[in-house]
C-alpha positions as CSV (number, residue, x, y, z in Angstrom):
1,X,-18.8,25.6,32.2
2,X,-18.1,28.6,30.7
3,X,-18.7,28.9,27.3
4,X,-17.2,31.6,24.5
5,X,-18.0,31.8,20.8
6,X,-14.7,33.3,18.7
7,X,-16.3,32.2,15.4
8,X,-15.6,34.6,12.8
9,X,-12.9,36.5,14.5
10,X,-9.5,36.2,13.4
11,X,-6.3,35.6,15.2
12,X,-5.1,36.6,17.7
13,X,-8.4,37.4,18.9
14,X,-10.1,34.2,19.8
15,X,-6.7,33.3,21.7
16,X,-7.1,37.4,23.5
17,X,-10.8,36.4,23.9
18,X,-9.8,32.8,25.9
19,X,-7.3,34.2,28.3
20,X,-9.6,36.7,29.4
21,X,-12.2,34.2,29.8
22,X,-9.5,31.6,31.5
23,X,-8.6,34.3,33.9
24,X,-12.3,34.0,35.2
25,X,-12.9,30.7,34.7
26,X,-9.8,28.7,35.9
27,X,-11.5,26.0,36.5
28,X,-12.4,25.3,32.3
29,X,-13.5,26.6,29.4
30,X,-15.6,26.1,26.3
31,X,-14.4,27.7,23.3
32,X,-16.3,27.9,20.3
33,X,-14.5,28.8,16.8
34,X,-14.9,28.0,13.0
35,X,-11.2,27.7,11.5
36,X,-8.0,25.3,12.0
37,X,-5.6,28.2,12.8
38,X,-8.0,29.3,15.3
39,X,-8.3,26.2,16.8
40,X,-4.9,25.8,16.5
41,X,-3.4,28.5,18.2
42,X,-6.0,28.3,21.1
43,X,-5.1,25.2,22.3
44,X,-1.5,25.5,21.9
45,X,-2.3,28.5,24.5
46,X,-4.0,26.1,26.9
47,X,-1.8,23.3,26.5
48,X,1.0,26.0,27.6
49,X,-0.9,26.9,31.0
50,X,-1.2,23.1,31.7
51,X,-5.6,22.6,30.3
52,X,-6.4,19.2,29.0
53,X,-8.1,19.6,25.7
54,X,-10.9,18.0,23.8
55,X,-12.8,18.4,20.5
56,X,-16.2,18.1,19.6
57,X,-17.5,19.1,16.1
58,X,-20.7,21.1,16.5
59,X,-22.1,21.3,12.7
60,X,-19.4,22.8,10.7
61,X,-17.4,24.5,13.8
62,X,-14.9,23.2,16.7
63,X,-15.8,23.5,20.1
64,X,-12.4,23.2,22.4
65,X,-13.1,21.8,25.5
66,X,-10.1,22.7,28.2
67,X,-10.0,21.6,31.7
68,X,-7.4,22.0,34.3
């Protein structure tokens, strides 16, 4: 799986950064970020085109884990 690290980028970028990577990897995605708002408004963008998401904590950052 794909995976894409936004940390230290600010919105909307990490959200620009996971469409482009979505419209390669339809099948999932692996995002890496290191804020709330971030994680925030990336998975209500995945959520919207239909991805099941999950969380995992990876030392003090988020990884978003969305699968069709």
């Amino acid at each position: 799986m794909e995976r894409i690290d936004t940390r230290g980028m600010s919105c909307p970028q990490p959200v620009l950064m996971t469409k482009n990577a979505i419209e390669k990897h339809p099948e999932g995605l692996e995002i890496l970020v290191d804020n709330n708002t971030a994680k925030n408004n990336v998975t209500r963008f995945l959520k919207n085109l239909g991805y099941n998401i999950n969380y995992k904590e990876e030392d003090e950052d988020i990884l978003i884990i969305a699968r069709k």
